[in-house]
C-alpha positions in Angstrom: 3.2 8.9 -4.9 2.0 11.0 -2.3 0.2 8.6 0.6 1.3 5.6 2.3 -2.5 4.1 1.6 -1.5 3.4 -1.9 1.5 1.4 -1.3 -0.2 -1.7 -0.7 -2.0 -3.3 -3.0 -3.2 -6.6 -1.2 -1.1 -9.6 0.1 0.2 -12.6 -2.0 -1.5 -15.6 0.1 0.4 -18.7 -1.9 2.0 -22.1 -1.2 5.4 -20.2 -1.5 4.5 -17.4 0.4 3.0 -19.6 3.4 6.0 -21.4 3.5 8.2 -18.1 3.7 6.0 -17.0 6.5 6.4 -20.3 8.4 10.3 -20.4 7.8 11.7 -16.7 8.0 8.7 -14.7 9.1 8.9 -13.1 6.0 5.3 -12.4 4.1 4.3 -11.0 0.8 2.5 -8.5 -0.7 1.7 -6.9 -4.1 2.7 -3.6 -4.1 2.1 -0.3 -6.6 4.8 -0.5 -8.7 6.2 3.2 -7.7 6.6 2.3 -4.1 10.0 2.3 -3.0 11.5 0.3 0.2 11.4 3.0 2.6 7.4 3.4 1.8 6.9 -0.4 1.8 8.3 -0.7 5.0 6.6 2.7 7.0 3.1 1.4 5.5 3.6 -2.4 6.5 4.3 -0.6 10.3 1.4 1.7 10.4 -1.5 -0.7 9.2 -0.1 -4.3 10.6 1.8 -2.3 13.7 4.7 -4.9 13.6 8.2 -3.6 13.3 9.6 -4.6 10.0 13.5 -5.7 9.8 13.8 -6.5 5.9 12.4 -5.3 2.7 13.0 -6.8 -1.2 11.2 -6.1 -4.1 11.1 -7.7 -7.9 9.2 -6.3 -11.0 7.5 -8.5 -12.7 7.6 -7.0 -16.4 4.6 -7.5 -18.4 3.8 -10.1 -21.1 3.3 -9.6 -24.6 -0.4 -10.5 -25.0 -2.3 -12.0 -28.6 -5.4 -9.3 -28.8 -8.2 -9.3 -31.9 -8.3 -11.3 -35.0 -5.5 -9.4 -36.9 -2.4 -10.2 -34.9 -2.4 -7.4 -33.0 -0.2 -7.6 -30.0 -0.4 -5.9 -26.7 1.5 -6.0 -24.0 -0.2 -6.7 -19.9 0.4 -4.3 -17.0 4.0 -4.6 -14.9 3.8 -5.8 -11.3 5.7 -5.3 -8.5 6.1 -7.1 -5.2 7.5 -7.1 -1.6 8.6 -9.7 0.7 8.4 -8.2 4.2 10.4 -9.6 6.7 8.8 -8.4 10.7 10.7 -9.1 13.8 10.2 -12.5 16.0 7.2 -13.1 17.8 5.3 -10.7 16.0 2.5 -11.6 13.8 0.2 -10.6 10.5 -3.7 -11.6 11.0 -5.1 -11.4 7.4 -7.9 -13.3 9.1 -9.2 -12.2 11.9 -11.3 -15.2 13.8 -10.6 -17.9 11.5 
């Protein structure tokens, strides 16, 4: 992994990760599944400009998937994402003007 413009993937905008945001200033974000904590954090700081206190991950493994008429089984694509905690008072527009 060579930049920090492949770390992020796009942010997780759920009920769950609305309420994080509200509660802990914490907010979420699908990330490439390489990326480690150090490059999560340095990327959410350069393109958000906020200063980041708190990094965890998860892997989400893939699922075993059905696929044509014979049985065949395949399996999806791994995930990985990041729950980014920034300091107080700071802020992350997704939305600019909404």
């Amino acid at each position: 992994m060579t930049g920090l413009e492949n770390v992020l993937i796009k942010p997780l905008m759920t009920e769950k990760s609305s309420k994080e945001t509200e509660v802990s200033n914490r907010y979420s974000f699908a990330v490439n599944v390489k990326a480690n904590k150090n490059q999560i954090k340095l990327a959410v700081e350069k393109y958000f400009d906020v200063k980041v206190l708190n990094v965890r991950t998860s892997v989400v493994p893939g699922k075993p998937k059905r696929s044509g008429s014979k049985g065949g089984m395949k399996k999806s694509q791994s995930s990985k994402k990041a729950w980014v905690q920034i300091q107080d008072g700071q802020k992350i527009e997704f939305f600019k003007g909404i």
